[in-house]
PyMOL commands that place a pseudoatom at each C-alpha (Angstrom):
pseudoatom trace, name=CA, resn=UNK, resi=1, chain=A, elem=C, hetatm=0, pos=[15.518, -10.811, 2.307]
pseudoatom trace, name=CA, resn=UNK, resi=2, chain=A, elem=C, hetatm=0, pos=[17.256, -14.495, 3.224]
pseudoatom trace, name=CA, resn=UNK, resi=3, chain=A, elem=C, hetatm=0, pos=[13.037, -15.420, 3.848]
pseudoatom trace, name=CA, resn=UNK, resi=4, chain=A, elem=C, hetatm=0, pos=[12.197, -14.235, 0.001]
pseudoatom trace, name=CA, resn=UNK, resi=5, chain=A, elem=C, hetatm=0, pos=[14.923, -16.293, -1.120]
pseudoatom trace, name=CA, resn=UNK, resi=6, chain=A, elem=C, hetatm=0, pos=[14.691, -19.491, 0.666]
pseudoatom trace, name=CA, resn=UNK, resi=7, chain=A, elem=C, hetatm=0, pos=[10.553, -18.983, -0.253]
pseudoatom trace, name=CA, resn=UNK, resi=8, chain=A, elem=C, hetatm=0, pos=[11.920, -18.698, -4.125]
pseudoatom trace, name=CA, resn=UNK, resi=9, chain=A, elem=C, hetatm=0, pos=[14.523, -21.812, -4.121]
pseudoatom trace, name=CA, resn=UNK, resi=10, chain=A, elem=C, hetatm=0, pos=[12.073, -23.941, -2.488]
pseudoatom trace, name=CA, resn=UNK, resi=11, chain=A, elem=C, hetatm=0, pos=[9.332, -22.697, -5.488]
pseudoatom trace, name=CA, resn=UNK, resi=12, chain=A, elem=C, hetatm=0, pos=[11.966, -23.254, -8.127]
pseudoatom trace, name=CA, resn=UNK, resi=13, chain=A, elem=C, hetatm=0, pos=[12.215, -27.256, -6.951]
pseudoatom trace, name=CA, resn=UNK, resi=14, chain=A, elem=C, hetatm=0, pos=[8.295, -27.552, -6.390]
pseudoatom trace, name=CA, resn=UNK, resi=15, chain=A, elem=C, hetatm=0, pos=[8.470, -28.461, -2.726]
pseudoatom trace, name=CA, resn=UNK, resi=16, chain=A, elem=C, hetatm=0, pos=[6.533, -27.644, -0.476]
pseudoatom trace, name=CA, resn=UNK, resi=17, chain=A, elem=C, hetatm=0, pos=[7.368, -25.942, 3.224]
pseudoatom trace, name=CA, resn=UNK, resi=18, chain=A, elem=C, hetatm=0, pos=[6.161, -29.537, 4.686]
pseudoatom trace, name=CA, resn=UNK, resi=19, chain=A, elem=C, hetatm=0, pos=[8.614, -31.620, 2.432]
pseudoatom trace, name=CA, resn=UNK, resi=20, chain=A, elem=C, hetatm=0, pos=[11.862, -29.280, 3.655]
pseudoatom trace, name=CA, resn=UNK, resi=21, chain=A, elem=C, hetatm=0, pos=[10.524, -29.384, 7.024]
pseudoatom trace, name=CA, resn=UNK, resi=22, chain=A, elem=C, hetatm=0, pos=[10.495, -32.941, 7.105]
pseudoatom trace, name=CA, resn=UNK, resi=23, chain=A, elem=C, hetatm=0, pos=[13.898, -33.374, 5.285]
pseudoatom trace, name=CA, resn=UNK, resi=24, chain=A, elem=C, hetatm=0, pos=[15.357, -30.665, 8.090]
pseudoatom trace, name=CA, resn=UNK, resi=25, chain=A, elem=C, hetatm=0, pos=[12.957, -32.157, 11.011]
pseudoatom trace, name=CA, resn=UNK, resi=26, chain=A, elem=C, hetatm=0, pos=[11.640, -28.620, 12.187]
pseudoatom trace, name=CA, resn=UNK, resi=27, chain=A, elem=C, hetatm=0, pos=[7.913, -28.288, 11.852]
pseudoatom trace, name=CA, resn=UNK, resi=28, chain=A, elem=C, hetatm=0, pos=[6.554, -26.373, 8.931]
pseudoatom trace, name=CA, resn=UNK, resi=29, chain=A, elem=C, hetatm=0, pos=[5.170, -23.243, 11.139]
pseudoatom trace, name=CA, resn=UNK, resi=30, chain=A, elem=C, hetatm=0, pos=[9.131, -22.943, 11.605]
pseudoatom trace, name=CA, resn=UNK, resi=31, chain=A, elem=C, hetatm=0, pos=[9.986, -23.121, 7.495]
pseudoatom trace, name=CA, resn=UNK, resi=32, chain=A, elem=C, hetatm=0, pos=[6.859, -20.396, 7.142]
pseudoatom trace, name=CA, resn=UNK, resi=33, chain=A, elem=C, hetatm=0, pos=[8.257, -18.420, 10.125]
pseudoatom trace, name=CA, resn=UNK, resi=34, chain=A, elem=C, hetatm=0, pos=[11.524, -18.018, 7.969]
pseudoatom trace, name=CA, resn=UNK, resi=35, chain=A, elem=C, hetatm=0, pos=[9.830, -17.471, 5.024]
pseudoatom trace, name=CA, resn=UNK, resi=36, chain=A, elem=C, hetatm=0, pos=[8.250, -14.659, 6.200]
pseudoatom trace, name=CA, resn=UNK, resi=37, chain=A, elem=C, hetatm=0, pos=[11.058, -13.342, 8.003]
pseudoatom trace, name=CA, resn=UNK, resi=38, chain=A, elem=C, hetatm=0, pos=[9.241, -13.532, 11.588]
pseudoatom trace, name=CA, resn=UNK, resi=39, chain=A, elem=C, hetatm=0, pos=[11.867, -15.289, 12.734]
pseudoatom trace, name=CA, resn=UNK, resi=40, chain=A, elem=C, hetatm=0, pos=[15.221, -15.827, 11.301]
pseudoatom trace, name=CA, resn=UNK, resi=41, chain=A, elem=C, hetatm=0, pos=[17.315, -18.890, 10.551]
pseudoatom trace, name=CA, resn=UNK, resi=42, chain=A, elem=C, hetatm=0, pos=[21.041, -19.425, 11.378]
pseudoatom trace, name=CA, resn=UNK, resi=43, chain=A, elem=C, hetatm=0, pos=[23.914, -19.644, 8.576]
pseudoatom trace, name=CA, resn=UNK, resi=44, chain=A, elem=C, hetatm=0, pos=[24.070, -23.719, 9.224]
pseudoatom trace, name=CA, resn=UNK, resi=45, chain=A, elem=C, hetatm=0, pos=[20.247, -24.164, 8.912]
pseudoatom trace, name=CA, resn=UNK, resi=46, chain=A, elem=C, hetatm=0, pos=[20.253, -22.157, 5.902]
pseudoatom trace, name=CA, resn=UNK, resi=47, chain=A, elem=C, hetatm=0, pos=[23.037, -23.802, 4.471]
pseudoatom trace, name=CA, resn=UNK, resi=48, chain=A, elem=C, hetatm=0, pos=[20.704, -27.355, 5.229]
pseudoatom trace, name=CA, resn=UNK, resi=49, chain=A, elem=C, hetatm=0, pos=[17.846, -25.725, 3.945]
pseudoatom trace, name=CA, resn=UNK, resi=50, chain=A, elem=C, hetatm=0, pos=[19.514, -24.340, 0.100]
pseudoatom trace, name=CA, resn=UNK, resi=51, chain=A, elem=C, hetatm=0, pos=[21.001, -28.090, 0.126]
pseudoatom trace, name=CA, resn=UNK, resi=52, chain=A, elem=C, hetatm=0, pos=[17.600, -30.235, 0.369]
pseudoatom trace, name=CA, resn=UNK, resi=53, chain=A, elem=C, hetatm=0, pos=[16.656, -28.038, -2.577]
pseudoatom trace, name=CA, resn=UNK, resi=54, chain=A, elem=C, hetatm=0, pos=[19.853, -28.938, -4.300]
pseudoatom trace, name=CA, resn=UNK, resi=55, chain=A, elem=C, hetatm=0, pos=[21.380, -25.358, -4.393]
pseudoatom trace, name=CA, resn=UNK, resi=56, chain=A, elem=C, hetatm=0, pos=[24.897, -24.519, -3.007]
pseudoatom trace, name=CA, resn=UNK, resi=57, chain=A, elem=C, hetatm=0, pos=[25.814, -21.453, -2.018]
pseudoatom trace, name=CA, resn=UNK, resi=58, chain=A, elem=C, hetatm=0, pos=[28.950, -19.721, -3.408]
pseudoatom trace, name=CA, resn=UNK, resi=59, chain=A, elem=C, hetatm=0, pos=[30.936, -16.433, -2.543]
pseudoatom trace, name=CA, resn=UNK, resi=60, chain=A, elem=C, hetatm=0, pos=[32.356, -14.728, -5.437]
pseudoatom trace, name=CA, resn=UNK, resi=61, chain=A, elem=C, hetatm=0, pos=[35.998, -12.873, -5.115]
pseudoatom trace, name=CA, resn=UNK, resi=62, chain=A, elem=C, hetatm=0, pos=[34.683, -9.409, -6.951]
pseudoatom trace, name=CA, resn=UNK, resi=63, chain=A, elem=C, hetatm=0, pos=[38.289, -8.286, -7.253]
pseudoatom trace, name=CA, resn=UNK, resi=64, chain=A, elem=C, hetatm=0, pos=[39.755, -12.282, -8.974]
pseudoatom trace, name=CA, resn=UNK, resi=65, chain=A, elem=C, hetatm=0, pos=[35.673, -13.047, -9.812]
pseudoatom trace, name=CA, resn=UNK, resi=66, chain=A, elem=C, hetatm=0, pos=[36.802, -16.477, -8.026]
pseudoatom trace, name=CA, resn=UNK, resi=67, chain=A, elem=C, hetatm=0, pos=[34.461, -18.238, -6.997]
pseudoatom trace, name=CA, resn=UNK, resi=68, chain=A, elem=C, hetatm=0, pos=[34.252, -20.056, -3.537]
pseudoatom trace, name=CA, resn=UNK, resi=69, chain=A, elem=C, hetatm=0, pos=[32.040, -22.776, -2.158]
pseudoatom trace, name=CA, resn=UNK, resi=70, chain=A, elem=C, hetatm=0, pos=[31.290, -23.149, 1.801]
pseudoatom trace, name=CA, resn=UNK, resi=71, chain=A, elem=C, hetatm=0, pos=[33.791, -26.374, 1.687]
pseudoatom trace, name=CA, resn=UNK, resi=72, chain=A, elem=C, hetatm=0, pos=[36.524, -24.143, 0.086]
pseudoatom trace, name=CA, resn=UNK, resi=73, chain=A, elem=C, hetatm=0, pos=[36.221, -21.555, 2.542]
pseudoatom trace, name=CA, resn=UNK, resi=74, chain=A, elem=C, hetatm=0, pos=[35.579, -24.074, 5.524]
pseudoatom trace, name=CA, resn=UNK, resi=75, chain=A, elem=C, hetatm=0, pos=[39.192, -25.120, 4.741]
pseudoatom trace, name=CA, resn=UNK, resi=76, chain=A, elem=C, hetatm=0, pos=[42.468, -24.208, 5.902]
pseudoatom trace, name=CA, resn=UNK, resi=77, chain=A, elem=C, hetatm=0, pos=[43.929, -22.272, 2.949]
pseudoatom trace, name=CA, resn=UNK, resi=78, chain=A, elem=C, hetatm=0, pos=[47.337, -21.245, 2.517]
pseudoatom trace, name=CA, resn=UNK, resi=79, chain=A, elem=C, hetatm=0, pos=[47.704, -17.644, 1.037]
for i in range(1, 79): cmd.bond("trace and resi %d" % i, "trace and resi %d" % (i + 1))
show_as sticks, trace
zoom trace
């Protein structure tokens, strides 16, 4: 599924799996590789890879519909 999605946010921004590769330095046999889902990025290089297409990635509190970003979350919070 996280493949299909990185495939589809790269699509929206019309790059190409050579122009993330580049921004990410991996070679583009690596960005097809998780595309495809033969081989499966971590949460950091997915995090790199939604960023060089200008997305963010959020968590959403279903119970206060809060919404969260990595930075919030990365954070010491007091509860």
């Amino acid at each position: 599924m996280i493949g299909t999605i990185l495939k589809n946010i790269r699509k929206i921004r019309g790059l190409t799996q050579s122009n993330v590769g580049d921004e990410l330095h991996l070679a583009n046999n690596t960005i097809s590789n998780y595309e495809t889902e033969y081989s499966n990025p971590n949460f950091d290089t997915i995090n790199k890879f939604i960023n060089v297409c200008d997305f963010e990635i959020q968590f959403l509190d279903k119970e206060t519909k809060k919404v969260y970003t990595i930075d919030e979350l990365s954070k010491e919070m007091d509860f």
